[in-house]
Backbone as ProteinMPNN parsed JSONL, in Angstrom:
{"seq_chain_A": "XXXXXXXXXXXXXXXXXXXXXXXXXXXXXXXXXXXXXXXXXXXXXXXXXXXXXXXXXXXXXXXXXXX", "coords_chain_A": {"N_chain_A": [[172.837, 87.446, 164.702], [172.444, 87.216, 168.058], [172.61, 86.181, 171.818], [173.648, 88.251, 174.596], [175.502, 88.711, 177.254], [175.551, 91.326, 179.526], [177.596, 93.75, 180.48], [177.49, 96.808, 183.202], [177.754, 99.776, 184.092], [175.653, 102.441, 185.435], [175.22, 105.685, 186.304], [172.253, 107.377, 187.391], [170.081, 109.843, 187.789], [166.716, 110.011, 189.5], [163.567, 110.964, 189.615], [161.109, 109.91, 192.387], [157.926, 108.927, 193.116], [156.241, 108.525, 196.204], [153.293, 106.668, 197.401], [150.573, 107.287, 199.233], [151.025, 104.823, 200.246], [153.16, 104.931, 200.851], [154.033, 103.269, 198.696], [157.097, 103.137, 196.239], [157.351, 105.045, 193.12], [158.785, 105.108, 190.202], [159.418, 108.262, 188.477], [160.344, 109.54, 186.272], [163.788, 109.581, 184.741], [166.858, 110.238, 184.545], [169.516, 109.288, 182.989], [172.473, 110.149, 183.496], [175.189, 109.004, 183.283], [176.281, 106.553, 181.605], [178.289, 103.335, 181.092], [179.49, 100.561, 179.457], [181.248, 97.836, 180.555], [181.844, 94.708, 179.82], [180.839, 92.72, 177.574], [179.629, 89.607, 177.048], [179.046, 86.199, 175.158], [176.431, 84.527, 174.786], [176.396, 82.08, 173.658], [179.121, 81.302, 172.882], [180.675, 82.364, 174.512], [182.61, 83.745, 174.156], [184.697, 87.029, 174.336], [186.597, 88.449, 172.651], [185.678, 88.594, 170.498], [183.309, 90.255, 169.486], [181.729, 92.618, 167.886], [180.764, 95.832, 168.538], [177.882, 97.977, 167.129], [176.395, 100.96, 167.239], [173.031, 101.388, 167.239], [170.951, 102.823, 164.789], [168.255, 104.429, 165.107], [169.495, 105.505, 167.635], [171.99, 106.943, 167.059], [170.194, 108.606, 165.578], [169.273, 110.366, 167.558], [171.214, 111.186, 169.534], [172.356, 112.963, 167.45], [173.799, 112.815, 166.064], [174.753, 112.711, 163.55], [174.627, 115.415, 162.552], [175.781, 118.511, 161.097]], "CA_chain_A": [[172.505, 87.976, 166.007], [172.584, 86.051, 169.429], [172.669, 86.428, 173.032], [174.881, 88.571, 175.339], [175.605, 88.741, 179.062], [176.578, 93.196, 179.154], [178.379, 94.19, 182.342], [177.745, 97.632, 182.645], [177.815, 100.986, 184.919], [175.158, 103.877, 185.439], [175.033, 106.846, 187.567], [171.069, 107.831, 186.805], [168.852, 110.487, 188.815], [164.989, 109.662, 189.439], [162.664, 111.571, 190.37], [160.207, 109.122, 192.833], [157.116, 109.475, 193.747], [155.968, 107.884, 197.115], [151.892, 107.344, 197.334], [149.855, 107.341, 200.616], [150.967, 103.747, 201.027], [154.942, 104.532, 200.694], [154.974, 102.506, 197.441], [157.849, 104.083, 195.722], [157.405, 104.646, 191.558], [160.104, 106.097, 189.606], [158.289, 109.344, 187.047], [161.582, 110.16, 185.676], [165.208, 108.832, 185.395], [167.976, 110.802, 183.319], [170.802, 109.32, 182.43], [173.979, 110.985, 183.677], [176.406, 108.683, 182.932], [176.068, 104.983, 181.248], [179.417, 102.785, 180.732], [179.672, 98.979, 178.978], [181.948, 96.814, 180.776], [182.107, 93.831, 179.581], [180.007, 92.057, 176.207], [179.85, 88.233, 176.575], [178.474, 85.791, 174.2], [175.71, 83.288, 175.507], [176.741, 80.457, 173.268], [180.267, 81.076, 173.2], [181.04, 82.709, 175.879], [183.653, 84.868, 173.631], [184.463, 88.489, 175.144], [187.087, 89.866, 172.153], [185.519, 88.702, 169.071], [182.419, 90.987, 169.39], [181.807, 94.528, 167.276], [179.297, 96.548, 169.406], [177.704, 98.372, 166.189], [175.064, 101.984, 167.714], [171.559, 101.364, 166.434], [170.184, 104.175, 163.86], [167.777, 105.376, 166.223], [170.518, 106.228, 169.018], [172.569, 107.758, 166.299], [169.914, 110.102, 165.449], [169.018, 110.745, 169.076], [172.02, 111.938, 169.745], [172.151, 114.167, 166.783], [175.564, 112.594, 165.58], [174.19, 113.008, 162.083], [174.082, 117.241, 162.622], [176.766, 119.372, 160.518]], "C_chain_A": [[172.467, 86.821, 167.011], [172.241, 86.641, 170.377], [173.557, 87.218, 173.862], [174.577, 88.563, 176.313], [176.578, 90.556, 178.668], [176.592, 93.322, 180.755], [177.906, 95.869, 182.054], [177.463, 98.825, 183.926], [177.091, 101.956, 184.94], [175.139, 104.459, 186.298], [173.395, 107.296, 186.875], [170.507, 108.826, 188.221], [167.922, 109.775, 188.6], [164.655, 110.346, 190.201], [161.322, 110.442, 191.19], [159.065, 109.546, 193.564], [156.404, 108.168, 194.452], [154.505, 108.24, 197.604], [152.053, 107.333, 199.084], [150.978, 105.98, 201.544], [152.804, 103.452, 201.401], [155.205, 104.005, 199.461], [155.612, 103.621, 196.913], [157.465, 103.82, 193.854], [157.836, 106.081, 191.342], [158.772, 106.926, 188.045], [159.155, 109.305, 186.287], [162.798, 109.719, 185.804], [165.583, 109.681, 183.817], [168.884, 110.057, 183.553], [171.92, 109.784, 182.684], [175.132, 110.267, 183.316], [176.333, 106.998, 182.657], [177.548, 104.17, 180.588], [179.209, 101.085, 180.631], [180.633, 98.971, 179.603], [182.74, 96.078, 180.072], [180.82, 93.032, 178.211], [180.475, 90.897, 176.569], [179.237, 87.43, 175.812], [177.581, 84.267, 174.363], [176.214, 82.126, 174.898], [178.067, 80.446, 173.215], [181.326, 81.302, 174.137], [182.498, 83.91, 175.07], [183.337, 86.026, 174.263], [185.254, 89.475, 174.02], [186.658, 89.32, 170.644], [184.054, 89.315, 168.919], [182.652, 92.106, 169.174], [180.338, 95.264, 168.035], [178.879, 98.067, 167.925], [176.24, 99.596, 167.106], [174.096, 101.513, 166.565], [171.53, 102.638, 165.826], [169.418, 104.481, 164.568], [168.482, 106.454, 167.173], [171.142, 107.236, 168.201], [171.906, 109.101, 165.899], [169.333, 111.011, 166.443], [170.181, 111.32, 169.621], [172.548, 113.392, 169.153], [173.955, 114.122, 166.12], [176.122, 112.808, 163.809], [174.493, 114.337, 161.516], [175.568, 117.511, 162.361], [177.087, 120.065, 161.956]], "O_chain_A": [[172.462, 85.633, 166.689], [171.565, 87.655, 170.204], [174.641, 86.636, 173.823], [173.385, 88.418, 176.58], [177.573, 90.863, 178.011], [175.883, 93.078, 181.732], [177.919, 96.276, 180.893], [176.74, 98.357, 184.806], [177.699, 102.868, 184.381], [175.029, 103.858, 187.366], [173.455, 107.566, 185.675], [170.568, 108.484, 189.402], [167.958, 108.922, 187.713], [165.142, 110.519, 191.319], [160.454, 110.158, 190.364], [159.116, 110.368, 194.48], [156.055, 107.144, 193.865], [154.183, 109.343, 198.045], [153.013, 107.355, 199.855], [151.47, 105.981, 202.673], [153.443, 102.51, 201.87], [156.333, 104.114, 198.979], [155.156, 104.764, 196.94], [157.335, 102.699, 193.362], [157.635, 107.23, 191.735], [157.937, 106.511, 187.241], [158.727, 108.912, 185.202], [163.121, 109.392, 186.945], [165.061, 109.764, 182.705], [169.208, 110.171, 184.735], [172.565, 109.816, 181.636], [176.127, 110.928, 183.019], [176.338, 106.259, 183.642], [177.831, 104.533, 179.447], [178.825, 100.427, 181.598], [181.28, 100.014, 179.509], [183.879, 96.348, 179.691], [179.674, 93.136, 178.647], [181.702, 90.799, 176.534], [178.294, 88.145, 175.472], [178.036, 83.154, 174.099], [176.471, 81.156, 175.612], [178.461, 79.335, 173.571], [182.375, 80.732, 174.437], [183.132, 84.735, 175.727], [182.219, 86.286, 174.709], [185.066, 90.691, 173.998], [187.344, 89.66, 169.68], [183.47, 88.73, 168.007], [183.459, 92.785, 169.81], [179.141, 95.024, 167.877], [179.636, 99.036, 167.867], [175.223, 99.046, 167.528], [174.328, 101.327, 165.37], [172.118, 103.561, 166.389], [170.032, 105.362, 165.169], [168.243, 107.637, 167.411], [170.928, 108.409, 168.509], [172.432, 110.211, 165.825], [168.975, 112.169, 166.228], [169.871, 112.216, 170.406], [172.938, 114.41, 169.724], [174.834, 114.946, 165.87], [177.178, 112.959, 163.195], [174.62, 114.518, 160.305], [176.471, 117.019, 163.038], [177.935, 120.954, 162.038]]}, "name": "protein", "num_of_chains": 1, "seq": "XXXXXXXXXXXXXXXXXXXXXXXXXXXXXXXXXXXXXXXXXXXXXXXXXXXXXXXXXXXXXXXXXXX"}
């Protein structure tokens, strides 16, 4: 394992909620659309000898597992 530099693209909603004083704080944020870029490699700076491998969590969060 190492370091990366990830380029990467979201479109997200939030729902914000603005108190008395204006501060803004985010309740909620979905997801609509998340895209990788670019993977670089802090010590080598390589960009095509990296395997981007999904965590087991995500995998079963998605439900990629399900007949």
């Amino acid at each position: 394992m190492t370091r990366f530099d990830v380029v990467r693209s979201s479109r997200v909603r939030e729902f914000v909620h603005l108190d008395l004083a204006g501060e803004p704080r985010v309740e909620e944020t979905e997801v609509l659309d998340d895209k990788v870029e670019l993977v670089r490699c802090r010590w080598c700076a390589s960009t095509d000898a990296i395997e981007v491998i999904q965590r087991v969590d995500t995998i079963a969060a998605s439900g990629a597992d399900d007949p």
